[in-house]
C-alpha atoms as one frame of an Amber mdcrd trajectory, in Angstrom:
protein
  15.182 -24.067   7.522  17.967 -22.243   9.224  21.197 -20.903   7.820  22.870
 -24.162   7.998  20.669 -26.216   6.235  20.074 -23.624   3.169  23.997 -23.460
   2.878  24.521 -27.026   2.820  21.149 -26.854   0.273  23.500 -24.669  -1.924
  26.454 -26.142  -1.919  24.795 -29.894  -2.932  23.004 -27.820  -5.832  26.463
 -26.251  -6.823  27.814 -29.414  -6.541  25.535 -31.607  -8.889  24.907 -29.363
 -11.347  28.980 -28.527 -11.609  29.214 -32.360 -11.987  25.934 -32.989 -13.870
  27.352 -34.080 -17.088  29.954 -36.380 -15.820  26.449 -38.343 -13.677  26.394
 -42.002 -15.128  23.114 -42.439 -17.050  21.506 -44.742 -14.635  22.051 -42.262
 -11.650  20.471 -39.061 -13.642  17.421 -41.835 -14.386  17.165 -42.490 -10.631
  17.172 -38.661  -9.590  14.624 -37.709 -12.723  12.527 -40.286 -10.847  13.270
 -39.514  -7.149  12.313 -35.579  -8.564   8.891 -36.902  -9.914   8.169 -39.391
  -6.496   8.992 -35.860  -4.914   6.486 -33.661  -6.847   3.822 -36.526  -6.744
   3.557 -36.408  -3.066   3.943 -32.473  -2.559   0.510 -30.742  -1.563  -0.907
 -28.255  -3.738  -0.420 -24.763  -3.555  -3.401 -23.642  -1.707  -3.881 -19.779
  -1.503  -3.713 -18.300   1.569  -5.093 -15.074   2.937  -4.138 -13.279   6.297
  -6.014 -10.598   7.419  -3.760  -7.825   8.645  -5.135  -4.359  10.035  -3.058
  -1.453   9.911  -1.920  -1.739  12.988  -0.692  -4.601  13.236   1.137  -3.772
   9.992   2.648  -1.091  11.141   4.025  -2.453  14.490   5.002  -6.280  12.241
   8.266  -5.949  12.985   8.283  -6.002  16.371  10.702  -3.409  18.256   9.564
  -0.767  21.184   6.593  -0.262  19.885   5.446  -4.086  19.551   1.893  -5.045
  21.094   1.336  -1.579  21.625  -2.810  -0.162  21.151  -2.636   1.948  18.234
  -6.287   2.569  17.794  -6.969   5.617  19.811  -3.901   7.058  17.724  -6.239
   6.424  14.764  -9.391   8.548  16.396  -7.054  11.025  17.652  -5.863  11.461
  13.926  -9.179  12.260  13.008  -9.837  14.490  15.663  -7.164  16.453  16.267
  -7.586  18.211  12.490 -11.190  18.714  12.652 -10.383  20.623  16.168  -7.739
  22.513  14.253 -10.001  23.778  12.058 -12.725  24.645  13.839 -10.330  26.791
  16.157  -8.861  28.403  13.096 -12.203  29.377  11.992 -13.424  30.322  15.143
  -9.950  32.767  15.087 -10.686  33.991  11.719 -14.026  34.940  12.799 -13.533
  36.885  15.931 -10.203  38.939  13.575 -12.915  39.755  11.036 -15.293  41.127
  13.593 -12.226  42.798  15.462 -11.513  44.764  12.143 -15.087  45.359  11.793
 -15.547  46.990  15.037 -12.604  49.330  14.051 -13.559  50.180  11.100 -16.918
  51.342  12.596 -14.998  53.034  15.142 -12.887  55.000  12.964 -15.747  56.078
  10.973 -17.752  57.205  13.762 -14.664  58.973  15.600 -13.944  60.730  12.275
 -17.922  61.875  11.765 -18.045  62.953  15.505 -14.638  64.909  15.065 -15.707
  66.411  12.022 -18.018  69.581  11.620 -20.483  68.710   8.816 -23.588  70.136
   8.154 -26.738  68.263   9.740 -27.380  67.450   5.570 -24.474  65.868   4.588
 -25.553  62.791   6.951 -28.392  62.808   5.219 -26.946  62.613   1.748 -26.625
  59.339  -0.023 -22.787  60.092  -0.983 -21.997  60.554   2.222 -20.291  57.173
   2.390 -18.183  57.756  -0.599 -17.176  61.064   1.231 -16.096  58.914   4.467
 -13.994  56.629   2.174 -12.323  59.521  -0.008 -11.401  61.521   2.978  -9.270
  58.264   4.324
């Protein structure tokens, strides 16, 4: 139905029921029956079920966008943070080693600088003596 037709639908309804009680008795009998001929012949209410992906959900109402392949948006989606973390974690990897190396590097510029006695290398507090002198 268009706009017409459910305004003029409105206004009849307004109509009869503003004026229902002054209906003679013989025309509120023939409407109670034209209501029941009416529901008689209407089909039953059968349930329907539409498939709808997400897709075409999203792109229903039409617009730009409207017909437009959104699966590879859907693999990319999927992608694109696994990549993200495997590049973060690659990243965090090579800083840790980065920070490793200098640490080493410190220590060993810092035992090479340093005039110790051949036995404190060999003594097994020699690494607390490398982090107390930082």
């Amino acid at each position: 139905m268009n706009t017409d037709d459910l305004n003029f639908a409105y206004k009849v309804r307004h109509a009869l029921n503003e004026h229902l009680d002054e209906l003679p008795a013989s025309t509120t009998d023939r409407l109670a029956q034209a209501r029941k001929a009416a529901l008689a012949r209407k089909k039953a209410d059968a349930p329907q079920t539409v498939r709808v992906t997400a897709t075409e959900l999203a792109t229903a109402g039409g617009g730009l966008l409207s017909g437009f392949n959104f699966q590879w948006l859907t693999r990319v989606s999927m992608v694109v943070p696994a990549l993200a973390l495997v590049v973060g974690m690659i990243g965090i990897y090579q800083y840790e080693q980065q920070e490793r190396i200098a640490d080493l590097a410190e220590i060993d510029a810092a035992v090479l600088s340093d005039e110790l006695p051949l036995d404190a290398y060999l003594d097994h507090g020699f690494n607390t003596y490398l982090s107390q002198s930082e």
